[in-house]
PDB file of N, CA, C and O in Angstrom:
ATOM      1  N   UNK A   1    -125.982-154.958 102.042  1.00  0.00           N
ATOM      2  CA  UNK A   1    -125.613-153.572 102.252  1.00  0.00           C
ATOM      3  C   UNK A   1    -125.483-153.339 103.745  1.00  0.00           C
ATOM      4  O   UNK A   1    -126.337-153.835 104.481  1.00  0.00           O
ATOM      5  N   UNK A   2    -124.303-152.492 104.353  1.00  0.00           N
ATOM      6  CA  UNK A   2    -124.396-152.282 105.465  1.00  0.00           C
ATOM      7  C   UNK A   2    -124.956-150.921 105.574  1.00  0.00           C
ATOM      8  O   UNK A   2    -124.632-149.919 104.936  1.00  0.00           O
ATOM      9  N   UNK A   3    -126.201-151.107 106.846  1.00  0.00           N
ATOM     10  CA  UNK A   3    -126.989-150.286 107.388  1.00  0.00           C
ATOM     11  C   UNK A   3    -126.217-149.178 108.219  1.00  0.00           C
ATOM     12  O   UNK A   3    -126.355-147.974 108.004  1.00  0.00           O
ATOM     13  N   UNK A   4    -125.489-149.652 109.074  1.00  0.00           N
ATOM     14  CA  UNK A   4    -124.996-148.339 109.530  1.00  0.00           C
ATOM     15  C   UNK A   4    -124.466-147.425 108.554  1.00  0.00           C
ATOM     16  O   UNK A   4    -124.701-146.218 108.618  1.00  0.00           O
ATOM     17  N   UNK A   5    -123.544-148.107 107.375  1.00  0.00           N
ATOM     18  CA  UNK A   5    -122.830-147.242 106.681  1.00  0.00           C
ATOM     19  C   UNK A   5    -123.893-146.435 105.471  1.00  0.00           C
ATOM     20  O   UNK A   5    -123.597-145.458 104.783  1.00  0.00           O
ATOM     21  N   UNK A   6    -125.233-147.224 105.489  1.00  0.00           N
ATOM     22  CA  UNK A   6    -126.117-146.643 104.796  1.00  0.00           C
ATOM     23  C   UNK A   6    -127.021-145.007 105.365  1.00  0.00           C
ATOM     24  O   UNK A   6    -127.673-144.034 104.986  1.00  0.00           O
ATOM     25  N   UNK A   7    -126.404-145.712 106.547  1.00  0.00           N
ATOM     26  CA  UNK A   7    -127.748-144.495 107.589  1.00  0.00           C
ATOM     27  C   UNK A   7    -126.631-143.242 108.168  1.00  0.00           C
ATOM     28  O   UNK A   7    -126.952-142.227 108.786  1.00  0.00           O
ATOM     29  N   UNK A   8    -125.343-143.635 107.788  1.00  0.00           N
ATOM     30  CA  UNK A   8    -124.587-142.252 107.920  1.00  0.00           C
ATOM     31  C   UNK A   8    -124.382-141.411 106.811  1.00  0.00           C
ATOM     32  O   UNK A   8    -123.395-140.678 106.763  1.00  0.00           O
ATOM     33  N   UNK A   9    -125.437-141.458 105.691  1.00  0.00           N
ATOM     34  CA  UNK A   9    -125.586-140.692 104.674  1.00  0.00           C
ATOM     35  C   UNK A   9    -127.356-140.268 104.539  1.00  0.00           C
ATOM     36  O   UNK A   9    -128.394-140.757 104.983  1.00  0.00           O
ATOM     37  N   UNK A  10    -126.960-138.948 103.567  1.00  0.00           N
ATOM     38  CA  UNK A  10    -128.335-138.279 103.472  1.00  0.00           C
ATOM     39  C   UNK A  10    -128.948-138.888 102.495  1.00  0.00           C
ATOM     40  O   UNK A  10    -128.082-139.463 101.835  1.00  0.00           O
ATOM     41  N   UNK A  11    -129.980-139.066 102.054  1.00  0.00           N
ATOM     42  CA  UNK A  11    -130.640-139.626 100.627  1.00  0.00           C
ATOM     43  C   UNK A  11    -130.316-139.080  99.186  1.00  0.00           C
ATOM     44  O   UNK A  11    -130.675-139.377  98.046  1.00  0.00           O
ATOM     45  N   UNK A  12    -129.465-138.135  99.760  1.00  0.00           N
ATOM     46  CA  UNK A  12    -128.680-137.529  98.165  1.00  0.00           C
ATOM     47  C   UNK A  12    -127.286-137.609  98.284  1.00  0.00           C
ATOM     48  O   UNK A  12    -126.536-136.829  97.697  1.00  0.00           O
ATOM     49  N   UNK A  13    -126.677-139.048  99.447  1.00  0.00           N
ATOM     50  CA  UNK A  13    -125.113-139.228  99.302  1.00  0.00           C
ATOM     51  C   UNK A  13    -124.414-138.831 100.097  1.00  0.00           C
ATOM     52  O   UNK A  13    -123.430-139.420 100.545  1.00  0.00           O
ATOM     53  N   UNK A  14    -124.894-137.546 100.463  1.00  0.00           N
ATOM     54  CA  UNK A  14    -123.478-137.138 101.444  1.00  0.00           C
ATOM     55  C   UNK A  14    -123.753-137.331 102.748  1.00  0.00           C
ATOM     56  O   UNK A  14    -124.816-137.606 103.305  1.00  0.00           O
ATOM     57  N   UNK A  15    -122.577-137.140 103.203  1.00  0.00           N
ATOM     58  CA  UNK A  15    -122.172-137.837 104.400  1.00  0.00           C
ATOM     59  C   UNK A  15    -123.142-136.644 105.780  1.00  0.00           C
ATOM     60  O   UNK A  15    -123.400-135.441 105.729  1.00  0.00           O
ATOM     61  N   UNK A  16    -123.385-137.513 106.676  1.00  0.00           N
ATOM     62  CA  UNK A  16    -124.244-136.857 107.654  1.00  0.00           C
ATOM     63  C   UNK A  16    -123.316-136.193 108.611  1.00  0.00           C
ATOM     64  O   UNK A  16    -122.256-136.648 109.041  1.00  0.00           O
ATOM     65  N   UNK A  17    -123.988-134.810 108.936  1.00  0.00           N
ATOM     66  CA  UNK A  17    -122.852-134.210 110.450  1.00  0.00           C
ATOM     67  C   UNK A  17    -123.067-134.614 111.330  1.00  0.00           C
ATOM     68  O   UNK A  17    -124.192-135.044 111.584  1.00  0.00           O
ATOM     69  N   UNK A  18    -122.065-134.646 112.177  1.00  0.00           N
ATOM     70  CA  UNK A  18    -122.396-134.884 113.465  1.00  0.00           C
ATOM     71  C   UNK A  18    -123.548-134.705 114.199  1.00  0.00           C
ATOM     72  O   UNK A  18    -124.317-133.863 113.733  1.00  0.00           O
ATOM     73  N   UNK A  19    -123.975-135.398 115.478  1.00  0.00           N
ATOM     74  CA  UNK A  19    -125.081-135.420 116.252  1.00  0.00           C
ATOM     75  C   UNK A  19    -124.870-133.575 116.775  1.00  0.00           C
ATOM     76  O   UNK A  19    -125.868-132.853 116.764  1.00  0.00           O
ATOM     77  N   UNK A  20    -123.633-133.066 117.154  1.00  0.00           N
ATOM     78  CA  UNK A  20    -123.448-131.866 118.132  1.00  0.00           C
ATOM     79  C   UNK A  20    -123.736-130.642 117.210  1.00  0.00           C
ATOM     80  O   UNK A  20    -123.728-129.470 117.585  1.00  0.00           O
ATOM     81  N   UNK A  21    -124.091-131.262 115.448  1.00  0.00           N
ATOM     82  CA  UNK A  21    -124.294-129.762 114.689  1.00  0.00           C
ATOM     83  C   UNK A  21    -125.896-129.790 114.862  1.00  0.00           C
ATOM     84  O   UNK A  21    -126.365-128.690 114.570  1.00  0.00           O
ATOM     85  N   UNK A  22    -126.747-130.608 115.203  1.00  0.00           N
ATOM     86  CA  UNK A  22    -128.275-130.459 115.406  1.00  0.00           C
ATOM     87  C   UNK A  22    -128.362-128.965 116.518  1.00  0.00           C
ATOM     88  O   UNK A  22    -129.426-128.392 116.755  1.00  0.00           O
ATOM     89  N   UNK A  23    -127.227-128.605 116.999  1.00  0.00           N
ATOM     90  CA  UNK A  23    -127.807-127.368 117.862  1.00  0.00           C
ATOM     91  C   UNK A  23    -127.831-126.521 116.578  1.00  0.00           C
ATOM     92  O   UNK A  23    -128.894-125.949 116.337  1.00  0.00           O
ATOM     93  N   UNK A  24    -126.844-126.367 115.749  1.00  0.00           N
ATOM     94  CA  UNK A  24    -127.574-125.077 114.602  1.00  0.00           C
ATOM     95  C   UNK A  24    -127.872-125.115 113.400  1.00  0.00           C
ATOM     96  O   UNK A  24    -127.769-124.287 112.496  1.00  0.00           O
ATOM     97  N   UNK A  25    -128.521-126.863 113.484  1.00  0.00           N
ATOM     98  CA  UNK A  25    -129.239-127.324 111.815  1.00  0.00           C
ATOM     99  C   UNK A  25    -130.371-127.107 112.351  1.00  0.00           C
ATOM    100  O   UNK A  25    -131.102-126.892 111.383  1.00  0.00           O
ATOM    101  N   UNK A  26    -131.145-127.004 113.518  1.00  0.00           N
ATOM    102  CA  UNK A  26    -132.141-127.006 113.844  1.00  0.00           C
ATOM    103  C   UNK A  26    -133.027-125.355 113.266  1.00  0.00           C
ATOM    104  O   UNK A  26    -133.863-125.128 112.391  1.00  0.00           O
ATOM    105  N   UNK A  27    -132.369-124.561 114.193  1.00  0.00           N
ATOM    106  CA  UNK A  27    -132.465-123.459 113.765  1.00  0.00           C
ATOM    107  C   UNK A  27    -132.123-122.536 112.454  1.00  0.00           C
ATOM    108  O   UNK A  27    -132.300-121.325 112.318  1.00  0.00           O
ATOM    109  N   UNK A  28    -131.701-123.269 111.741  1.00  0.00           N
ATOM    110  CA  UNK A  28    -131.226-122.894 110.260  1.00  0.00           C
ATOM    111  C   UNK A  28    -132.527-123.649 108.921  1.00  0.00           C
ATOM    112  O   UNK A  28    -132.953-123.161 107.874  1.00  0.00           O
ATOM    113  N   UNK A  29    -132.772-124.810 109.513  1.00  0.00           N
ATOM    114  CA  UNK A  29    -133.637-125.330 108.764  1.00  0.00           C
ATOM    115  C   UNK A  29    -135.111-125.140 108.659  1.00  0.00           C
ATOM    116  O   UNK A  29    -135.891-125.306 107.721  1.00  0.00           O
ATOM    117  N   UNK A  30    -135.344-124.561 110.457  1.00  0.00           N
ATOM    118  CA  UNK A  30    -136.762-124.007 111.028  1.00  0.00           C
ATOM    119  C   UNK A  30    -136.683-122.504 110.202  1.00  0.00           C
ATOM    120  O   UNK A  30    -137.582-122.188 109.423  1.00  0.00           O
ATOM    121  N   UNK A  31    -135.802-121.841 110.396  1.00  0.00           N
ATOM    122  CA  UNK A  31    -135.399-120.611 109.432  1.00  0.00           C
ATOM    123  C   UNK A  31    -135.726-120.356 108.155  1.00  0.00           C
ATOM    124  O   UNK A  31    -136.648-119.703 107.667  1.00  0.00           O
ATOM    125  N   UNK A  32    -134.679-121.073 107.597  1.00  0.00           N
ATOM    126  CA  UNK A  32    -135.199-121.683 105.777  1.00  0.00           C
ATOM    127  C   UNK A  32    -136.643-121.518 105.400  1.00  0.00           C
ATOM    128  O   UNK A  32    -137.052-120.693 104.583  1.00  0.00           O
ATOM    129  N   UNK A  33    -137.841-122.916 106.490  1.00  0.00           N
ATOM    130  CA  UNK A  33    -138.684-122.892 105.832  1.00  0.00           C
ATOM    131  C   UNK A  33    -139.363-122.037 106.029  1.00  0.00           C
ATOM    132  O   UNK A  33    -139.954-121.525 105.079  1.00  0.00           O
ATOM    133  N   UNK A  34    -139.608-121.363 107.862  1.00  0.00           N
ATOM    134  CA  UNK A  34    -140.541-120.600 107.770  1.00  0.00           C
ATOM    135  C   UNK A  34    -140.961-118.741 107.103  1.00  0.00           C
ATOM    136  O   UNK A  34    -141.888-118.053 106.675  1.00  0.00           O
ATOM    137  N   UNK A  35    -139.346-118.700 107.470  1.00  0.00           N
ATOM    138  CA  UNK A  35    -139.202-117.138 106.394  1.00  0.00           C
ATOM    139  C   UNK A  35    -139.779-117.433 104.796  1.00  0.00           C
ATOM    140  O   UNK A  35    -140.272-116.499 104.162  1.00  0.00           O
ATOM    141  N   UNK A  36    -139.685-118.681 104.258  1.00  0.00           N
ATOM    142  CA  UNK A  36    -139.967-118.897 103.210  1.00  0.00           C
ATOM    143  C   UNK A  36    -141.711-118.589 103.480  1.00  0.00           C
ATOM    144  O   UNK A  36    -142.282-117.498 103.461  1.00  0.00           O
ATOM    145  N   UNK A  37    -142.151-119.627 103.669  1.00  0.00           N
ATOM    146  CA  UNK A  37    -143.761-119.264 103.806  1.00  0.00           C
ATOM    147  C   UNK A  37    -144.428-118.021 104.190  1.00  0.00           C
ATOM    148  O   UNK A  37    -145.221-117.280 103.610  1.00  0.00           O
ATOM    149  N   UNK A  38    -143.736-118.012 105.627  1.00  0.00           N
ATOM    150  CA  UNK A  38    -144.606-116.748 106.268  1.00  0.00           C
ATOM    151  C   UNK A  38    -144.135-115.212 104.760  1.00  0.00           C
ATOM    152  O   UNK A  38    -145.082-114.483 104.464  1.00  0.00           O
ATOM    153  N   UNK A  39    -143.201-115.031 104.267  1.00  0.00           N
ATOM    154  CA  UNK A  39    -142.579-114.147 103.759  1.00  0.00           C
ATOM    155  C   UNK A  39    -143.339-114.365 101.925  1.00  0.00           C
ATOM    156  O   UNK A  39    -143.385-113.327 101.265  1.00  0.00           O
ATOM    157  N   UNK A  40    -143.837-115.594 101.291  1.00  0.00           N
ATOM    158  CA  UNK A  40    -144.598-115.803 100.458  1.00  0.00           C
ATOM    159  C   UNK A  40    -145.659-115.261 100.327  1.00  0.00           C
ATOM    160  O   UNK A  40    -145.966-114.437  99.465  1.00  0.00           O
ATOM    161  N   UNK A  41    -146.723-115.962 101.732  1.00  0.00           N
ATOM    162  CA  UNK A  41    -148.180-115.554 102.000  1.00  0.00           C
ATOM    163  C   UNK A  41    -148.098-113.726 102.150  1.00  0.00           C
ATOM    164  O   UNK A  41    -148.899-113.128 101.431  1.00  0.00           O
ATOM    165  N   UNK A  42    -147.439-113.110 102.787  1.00  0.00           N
ATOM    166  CA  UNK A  42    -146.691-111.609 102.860  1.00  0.00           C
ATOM    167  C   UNK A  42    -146.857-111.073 101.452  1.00  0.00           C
ATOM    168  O   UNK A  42    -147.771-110.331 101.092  1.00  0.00           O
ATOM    169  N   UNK A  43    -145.637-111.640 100.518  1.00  0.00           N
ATOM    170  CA  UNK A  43    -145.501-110.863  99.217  1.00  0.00           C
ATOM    171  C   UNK A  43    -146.872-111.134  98.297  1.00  0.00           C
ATOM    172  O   UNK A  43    -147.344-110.222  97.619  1.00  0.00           O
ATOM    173  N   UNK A  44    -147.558-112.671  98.339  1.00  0.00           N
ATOM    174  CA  UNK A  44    -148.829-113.015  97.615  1.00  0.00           C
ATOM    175  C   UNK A  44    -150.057-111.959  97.896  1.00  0.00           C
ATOM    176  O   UNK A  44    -150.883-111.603  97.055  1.00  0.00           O
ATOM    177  N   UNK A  45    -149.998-111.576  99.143  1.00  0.00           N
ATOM    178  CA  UNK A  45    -150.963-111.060 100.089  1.00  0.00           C
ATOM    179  C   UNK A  45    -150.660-109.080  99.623  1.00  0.00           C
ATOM    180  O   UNK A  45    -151.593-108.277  99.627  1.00  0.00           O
ATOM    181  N   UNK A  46    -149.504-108.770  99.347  1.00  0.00           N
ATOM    182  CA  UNK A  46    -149.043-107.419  99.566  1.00  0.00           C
ATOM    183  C   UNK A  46    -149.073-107.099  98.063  1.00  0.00           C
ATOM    184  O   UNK A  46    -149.476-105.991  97.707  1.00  0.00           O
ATOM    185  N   UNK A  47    -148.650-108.047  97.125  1.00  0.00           N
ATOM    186  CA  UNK A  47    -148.480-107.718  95.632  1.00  0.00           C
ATOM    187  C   UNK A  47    -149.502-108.869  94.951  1.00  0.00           C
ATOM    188  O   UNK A  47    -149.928-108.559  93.839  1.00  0.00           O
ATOM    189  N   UNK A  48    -149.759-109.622  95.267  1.00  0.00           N
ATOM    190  CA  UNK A  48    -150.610-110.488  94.325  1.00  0.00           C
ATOM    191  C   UNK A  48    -149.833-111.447  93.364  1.00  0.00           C
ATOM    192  O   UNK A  48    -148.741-111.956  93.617  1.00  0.00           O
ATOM    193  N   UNK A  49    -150.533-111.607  92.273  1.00  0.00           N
ATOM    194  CA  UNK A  49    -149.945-112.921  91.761  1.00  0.00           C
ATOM    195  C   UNK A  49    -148.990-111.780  90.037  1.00  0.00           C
ATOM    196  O   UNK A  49    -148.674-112.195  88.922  1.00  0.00           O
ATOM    197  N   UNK A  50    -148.853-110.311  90.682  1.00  0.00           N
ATOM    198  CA  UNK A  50    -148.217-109.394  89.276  1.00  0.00           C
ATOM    199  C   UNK A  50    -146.808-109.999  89.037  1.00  0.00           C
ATOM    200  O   UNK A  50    -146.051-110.578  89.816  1.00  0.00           O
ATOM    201  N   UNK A  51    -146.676-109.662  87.612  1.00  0.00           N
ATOM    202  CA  UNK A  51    -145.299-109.439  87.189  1.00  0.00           C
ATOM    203  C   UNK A  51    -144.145-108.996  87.905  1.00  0.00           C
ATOM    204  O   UNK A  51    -143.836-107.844  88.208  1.00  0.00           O
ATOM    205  N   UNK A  52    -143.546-110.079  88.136  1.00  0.00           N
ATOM    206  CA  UNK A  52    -142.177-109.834  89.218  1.00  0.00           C
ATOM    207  C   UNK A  52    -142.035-110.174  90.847  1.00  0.00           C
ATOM    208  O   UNK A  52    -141.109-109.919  91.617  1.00  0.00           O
ATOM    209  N   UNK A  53    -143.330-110.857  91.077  1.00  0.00           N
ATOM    210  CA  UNK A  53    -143.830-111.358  92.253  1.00  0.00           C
ATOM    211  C   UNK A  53    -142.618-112.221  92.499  1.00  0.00           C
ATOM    212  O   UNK A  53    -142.020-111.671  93.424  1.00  0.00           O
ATOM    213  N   UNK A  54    -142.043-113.163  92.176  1.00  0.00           N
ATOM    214  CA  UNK A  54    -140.903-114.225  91.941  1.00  0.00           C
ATOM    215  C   UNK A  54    -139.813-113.411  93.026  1.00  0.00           C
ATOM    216  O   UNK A  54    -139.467-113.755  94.157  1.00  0.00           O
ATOM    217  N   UNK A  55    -139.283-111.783  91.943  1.00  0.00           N
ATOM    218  CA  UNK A  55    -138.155-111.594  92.239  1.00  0.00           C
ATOM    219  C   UNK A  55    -138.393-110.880  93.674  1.00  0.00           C
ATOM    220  O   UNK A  55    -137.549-110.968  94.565  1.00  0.00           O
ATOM    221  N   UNK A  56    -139.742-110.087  93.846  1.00  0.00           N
ATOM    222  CA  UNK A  56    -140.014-109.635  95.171  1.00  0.00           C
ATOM    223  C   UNK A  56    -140.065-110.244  96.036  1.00  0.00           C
ATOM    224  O   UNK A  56    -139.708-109.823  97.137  1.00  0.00           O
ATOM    225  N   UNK A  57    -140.504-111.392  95.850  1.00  0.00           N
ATOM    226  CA  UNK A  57    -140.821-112.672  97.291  1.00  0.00           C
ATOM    227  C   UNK A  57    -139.308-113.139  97.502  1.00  0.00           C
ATOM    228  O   UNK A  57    -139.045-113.444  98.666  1.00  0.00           O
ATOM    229  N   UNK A  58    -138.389-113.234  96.682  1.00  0.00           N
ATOM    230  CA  UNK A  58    -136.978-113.913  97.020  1.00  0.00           C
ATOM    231  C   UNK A  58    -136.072-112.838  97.515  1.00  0.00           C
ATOM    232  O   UNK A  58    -134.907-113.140  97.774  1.00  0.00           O
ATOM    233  N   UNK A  59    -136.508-111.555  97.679  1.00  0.00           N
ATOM    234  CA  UNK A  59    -135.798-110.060  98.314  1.00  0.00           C
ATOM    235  C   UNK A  59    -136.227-110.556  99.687  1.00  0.00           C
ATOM    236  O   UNK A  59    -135.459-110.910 100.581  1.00  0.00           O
ATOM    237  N   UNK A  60    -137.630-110.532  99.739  1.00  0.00           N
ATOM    238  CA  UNK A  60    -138.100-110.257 100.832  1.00  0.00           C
ATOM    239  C   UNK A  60    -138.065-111.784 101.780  1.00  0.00           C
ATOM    240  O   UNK A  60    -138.704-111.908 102.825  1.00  0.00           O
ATOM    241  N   UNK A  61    -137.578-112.396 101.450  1.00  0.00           N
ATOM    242  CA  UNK A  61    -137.147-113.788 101.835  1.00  0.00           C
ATOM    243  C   UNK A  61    -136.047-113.914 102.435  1.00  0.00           C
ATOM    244  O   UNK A  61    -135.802-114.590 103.435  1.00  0.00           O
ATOM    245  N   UNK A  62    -135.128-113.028 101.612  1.00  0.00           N
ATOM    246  CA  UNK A  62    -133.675-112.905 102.241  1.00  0.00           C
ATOM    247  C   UNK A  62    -133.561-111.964 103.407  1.00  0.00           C
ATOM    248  O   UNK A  62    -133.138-112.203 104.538  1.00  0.00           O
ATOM    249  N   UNK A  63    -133.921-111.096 103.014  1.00  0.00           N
ATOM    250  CA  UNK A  63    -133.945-110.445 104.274  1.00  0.00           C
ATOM    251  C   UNK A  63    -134.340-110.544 105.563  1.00  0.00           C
ATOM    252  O   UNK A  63    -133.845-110.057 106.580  1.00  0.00           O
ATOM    253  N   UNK A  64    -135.793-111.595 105.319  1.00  0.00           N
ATOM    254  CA  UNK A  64    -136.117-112.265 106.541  1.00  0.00           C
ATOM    255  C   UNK A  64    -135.371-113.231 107.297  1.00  0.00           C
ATOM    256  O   UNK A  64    -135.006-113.261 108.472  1.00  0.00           O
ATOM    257  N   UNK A  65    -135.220-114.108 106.209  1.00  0.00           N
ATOM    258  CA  UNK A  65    -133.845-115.153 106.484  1.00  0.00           C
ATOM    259  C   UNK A  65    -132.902-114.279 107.211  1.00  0.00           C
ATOM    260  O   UNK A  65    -133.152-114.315 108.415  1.00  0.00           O
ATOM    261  N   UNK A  66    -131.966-113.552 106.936  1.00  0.00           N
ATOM    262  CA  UNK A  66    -130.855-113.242 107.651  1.00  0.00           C
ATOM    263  C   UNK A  66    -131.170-112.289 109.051  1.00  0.00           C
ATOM    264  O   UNK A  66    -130.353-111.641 109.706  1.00  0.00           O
ATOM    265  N   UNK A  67    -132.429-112.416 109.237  1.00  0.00           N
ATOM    266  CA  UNK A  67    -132.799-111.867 110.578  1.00  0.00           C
ATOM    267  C   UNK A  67    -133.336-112.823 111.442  1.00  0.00           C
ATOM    268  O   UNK A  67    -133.271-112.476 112.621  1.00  0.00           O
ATOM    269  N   UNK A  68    -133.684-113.566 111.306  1.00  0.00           N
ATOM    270  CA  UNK A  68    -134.877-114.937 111.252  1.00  0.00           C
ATOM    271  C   UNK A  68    -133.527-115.952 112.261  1.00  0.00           C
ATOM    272  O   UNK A  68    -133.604-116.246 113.454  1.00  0.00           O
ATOM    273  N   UNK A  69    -132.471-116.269 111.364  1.00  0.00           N
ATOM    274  CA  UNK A  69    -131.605-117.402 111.639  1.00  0.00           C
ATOM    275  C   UNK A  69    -130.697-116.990 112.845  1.00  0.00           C
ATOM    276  O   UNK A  69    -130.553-117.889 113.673  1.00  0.00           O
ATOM    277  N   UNK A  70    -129.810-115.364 113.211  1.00  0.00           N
ATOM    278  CA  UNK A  70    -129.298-115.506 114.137  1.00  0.00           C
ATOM    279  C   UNK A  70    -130.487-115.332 115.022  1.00  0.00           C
ATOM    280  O   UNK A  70    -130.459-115.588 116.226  1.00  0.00           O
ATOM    281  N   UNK A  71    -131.496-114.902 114.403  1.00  0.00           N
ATOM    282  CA  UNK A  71    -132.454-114.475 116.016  1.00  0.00           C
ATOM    283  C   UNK A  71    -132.737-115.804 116.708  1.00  0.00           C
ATOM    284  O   UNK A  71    -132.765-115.837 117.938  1.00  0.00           O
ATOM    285  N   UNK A  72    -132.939-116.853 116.014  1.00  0.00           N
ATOM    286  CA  UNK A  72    -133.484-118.071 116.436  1.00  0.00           C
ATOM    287  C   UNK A  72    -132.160-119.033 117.390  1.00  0.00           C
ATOM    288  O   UNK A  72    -132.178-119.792 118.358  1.00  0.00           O
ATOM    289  N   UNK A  73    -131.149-118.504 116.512  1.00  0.00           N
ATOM    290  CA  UNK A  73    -129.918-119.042 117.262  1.00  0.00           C
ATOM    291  C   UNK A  73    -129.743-118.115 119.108  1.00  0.00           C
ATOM    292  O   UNK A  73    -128.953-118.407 120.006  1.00  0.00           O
ATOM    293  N   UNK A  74    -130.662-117.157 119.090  1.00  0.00           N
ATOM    294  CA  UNK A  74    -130.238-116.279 120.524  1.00  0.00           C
ATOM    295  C   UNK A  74    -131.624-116.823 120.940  1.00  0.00           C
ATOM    296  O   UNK A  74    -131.530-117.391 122.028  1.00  0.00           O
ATOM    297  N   UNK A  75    -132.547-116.837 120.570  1.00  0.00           N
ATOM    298  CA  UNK A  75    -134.230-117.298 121.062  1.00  0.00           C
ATOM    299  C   UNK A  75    -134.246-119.023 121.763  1.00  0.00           C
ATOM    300  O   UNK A  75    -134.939-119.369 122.720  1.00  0.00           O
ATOM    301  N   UNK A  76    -133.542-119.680 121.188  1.00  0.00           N
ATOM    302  CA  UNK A  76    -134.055-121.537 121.054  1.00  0.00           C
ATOM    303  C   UNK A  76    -133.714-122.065 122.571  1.00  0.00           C
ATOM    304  O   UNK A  76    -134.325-122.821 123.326  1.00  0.00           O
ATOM    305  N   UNK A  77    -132.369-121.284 122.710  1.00  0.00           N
ATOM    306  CA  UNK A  77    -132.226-121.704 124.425  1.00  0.00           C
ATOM    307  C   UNK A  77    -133.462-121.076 125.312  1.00  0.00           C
ATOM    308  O   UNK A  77    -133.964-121.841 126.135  1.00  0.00           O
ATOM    309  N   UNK A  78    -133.900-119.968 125.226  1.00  0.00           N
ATOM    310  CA  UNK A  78    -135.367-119.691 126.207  1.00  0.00           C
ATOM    311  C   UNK A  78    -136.638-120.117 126.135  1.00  0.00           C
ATOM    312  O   UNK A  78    -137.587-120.132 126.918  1.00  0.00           O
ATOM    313  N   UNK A  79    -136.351-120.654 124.406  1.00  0.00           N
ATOM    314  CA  UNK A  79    -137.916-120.844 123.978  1.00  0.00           C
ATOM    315  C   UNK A  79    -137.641-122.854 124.896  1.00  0.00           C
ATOM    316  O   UNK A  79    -138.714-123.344 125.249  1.00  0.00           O
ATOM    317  N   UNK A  80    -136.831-123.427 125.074  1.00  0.00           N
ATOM    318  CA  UNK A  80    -136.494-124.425 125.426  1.00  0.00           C
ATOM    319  C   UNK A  80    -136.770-124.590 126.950  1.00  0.00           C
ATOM    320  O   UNK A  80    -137.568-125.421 127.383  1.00  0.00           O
ATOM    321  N   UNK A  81    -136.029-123.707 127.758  1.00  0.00           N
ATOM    322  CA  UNK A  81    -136.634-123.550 129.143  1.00  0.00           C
ATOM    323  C   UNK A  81    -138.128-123.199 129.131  1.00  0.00           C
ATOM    324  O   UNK A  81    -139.026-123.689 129.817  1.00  0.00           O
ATOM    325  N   UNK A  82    -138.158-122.742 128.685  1.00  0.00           N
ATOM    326  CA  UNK A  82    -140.082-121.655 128.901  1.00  0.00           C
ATOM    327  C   UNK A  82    -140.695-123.343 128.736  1.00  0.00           C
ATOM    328  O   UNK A  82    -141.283-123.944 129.636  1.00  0.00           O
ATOM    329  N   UNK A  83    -140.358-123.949 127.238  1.00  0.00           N
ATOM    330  CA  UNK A  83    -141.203-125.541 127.345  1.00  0.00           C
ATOM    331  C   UNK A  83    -141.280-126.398 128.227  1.00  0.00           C
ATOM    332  O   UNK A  83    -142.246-127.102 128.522  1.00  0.00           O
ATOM    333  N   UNK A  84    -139.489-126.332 129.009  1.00  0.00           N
ATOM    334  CA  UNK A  84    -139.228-127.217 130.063  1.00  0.00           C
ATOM    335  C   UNK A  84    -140.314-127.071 131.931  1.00  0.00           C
ATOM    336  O   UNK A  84    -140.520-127.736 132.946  1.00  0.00           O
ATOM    337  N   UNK A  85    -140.737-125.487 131.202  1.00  0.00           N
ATOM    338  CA  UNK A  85    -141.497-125.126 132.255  1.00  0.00           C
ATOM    339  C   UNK A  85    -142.880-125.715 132.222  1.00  0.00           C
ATOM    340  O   UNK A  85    -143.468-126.478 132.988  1.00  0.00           O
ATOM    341  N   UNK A  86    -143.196-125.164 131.170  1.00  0.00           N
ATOM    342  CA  UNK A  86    -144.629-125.856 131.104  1.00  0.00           C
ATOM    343  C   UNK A  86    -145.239-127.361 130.675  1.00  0.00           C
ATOM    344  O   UNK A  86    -146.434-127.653 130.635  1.00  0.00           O
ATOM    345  N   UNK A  87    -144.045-128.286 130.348  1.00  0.00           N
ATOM    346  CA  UNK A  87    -144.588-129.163 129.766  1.00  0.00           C
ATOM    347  C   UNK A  87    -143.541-129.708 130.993  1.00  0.00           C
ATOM    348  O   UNK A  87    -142.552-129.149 131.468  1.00  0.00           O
ATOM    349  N   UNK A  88    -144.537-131.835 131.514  1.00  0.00           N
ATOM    350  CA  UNK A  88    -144.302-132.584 131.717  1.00  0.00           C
ATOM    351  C   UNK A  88    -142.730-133.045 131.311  1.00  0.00           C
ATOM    352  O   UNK A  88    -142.337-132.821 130.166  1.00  0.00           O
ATOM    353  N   UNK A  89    -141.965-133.612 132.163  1.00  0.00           N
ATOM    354  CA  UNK A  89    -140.833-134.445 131.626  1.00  0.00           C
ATOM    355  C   UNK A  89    -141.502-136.107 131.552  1.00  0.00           C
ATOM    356  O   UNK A  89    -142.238-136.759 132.292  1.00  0.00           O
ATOM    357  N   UNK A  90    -140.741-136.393 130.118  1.00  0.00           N
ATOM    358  CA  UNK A  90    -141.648-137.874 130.191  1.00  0.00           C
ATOM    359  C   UNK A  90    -140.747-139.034 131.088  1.00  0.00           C
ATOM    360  O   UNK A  90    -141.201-140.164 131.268  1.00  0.00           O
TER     361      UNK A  90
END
């Protein structure tokens, strides 16, 4: 089997994007999960484990999400300098 042609695919087949889309898979995927959690522990915490918890946590998910993803896309360049500030270059 060839390896390169193995390692330009995802583990479910499809074909990998480019190196230059990591500027907004990064922030889309950091997005995804954490609106998911932080926005779970929220609805678990605000409504409990009642009837319809499901459909409330996936409202309140979305909505975070679509605030969450461009914000992170305007945030990642400062939050990047601010690191470059405080942390060592190796």
């Amino acid at each position: 089997m060839n390896s390169s042609k193995s390692s330009s695919r995802t583990p479910f087949g499809f074909a990998k994007l480019p190196a230059r889309s990591a500027r907004w898979v990064t922030p889309l995927l950091l997005s995804v999960f954490m609106t998911c959690i932080v926005s779970l522990i929220s609805t678990l915490k605000g409504v409990g484990l009642a009837p319809g918890v499901l459909r409330v946590w996936l409202g309140a998910w979305a909505v975070s999400w679509v605030i969450a993803f461009p914000t992170l896309l305007l945030v990642i360049p400062l939050v990047r300098k601010a690191t470059a500030f405080v942390v060592e270059t190796a």
